[in-house]
N, C-alpha and C positions, 0 to 999 in steps of 0.2 A: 480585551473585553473588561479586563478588571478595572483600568485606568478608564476608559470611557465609563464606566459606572459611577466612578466618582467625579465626573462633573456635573454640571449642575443640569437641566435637562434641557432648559434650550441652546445647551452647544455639545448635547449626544451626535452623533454621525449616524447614519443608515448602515447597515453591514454591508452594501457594497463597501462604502468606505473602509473599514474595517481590513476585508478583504484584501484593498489594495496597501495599506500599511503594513500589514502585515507582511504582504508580500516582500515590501521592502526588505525588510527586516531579511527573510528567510531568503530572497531572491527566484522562487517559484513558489505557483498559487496549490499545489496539489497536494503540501501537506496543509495547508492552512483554509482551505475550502470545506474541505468532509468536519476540520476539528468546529469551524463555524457553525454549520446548518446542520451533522449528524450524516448518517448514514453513509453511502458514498456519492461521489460527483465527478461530475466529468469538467473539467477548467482549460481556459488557451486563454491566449493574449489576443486582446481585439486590435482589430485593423482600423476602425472608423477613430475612436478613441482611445488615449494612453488606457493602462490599468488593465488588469486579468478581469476575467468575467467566468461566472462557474453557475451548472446547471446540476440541480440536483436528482440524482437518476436511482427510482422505486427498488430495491434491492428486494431479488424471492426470500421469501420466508425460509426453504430450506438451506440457503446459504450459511457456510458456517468455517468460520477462519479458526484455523490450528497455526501456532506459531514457534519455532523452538529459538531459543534465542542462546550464546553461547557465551562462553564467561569472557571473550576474546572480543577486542573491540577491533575497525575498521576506517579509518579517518574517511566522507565522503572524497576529500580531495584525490587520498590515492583510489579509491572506486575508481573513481572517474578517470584518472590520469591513464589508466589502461584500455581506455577505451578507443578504437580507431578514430582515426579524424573525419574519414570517407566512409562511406559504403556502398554498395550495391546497388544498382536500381532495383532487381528481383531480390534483394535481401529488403528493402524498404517497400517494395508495394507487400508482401508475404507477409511483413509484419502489421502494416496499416489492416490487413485485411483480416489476423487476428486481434488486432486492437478493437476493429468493429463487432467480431464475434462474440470477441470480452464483454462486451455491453453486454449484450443480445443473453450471455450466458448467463451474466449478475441480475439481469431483470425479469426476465424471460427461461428459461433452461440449463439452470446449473449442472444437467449430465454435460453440454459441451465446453464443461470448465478445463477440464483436461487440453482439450484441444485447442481449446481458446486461450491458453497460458505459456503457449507454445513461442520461447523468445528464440532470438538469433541477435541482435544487438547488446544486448547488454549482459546474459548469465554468460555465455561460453567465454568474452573477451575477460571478465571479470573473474573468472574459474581459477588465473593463476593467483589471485590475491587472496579467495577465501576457498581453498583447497576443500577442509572439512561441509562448508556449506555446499557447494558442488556438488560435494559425494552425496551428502544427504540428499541435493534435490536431486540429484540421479536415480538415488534411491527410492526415492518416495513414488516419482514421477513410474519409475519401473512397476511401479506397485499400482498404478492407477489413481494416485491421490496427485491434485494441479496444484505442483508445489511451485515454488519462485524463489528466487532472493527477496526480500524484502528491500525495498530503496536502495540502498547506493552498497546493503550488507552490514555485517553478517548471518545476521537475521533471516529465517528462512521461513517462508508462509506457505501456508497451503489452503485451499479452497475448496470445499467438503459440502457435497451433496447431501445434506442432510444431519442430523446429530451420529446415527450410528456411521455413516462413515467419517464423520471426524475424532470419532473414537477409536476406527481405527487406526487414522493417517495418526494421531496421536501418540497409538502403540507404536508403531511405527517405528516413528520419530525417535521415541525412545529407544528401540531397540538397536536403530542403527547409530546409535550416536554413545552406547551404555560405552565400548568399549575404546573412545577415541582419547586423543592429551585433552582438549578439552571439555569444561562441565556444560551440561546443556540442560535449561529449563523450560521442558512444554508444556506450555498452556492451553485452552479453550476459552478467549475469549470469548465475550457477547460482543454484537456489535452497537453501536450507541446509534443510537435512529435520532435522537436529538440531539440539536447543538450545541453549542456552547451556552449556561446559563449562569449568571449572577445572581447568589441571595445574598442578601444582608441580613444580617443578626442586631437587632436593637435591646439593648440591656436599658432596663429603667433603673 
């Protein structure tokens, strides 16, 4: 965005375009969609033509991300490298079916965020690489807060009906992680409902 700013204005691109460069770059559209337009979005690769396409989906007002992040990094590659090759048919319809919940919970009804954050692909395979993250969302989740790995780890989110339960999943957080080897910082973020913006500053 910041390079597109600096050309001249009849060779800016539309933020589709945008979208798909960037993709380039990163190789999926799902972190570079929501940082575009704000809030969150739903993204897939189109079938009629090349390039991702992303639709941006109204987030409830009481939706509220807690994230505890830890002093210990994670390469995506080995994320991923633990992950099976195949899977299930009834492990993949189970999940398609809360991926659609997932929606339904972010725009519609954050009480079925718990339920709707329910994986089987990706946190249990991934469990032997970020042990402390596991724990935690086992923890959190035991508690009633829809906690995740965050992307590929070790970063651990949770999704909070509201401010006072994200004060909780918060305490939480802290408490089960006060006594671990490593340091962990959790926050409350906001969520940024707007996209990505360029200002310039003109000195005279």
């Amino acid at each position: 965005a910041a390079a597109e700013a600096l050309l001249p204005a009849a060779l800016r691109r539309a933020p589709a375009d945008l979208l798909e460069a960037a993709t380039r770059f990163e190789g999926h559209p799902d972190n570079v969609a929501p940082a575009l337009v704000g809030g969150a979005t739903v993204s897939w690769t189109r079938d009629d033509v090349p390039g991702p396409a992303t639709a941006p989906l109204r987030l409830h007002e009481r939706v509220v991300p807690v994230v505890a992040i830890p002093d210990t990094e994670l390469s995506t590659h080995v994320a991923r490298g633990v992950l099976p090759a195949e899977v299930p048919h009834a492990v993949a319809a189970a999940q398609a079916g809360r991926a659609a919940l997932l929606v339904h919970a972010l725009a519609e009804d954050p009480a079925l965020l718990l339920a709707a954050t329910r994986d089987w692909l990706h946190q249990e395979p991934r469990a032997v690489a970020m042990p402390a993250s596991a724990a935690l969302v086992a923890g959190l989740r035991e508690r009633g807060h829809a906690a995740v790995v965050s992307g590929a780890g070790p970063t651990v989110l949770a999704l909070c009906d509201g401010v006072q339960a994200a004060e909780h999943a918060a305490e939480a957080a802290r408490a089960l992680t006060a006594d671990g080897a490593a340091a962990w910082r959790v926050l409350v973020p906001c969520v940024a409902v707007d996209g990505v913006r360029v200002e310039s500053l003109h000195h005279g």
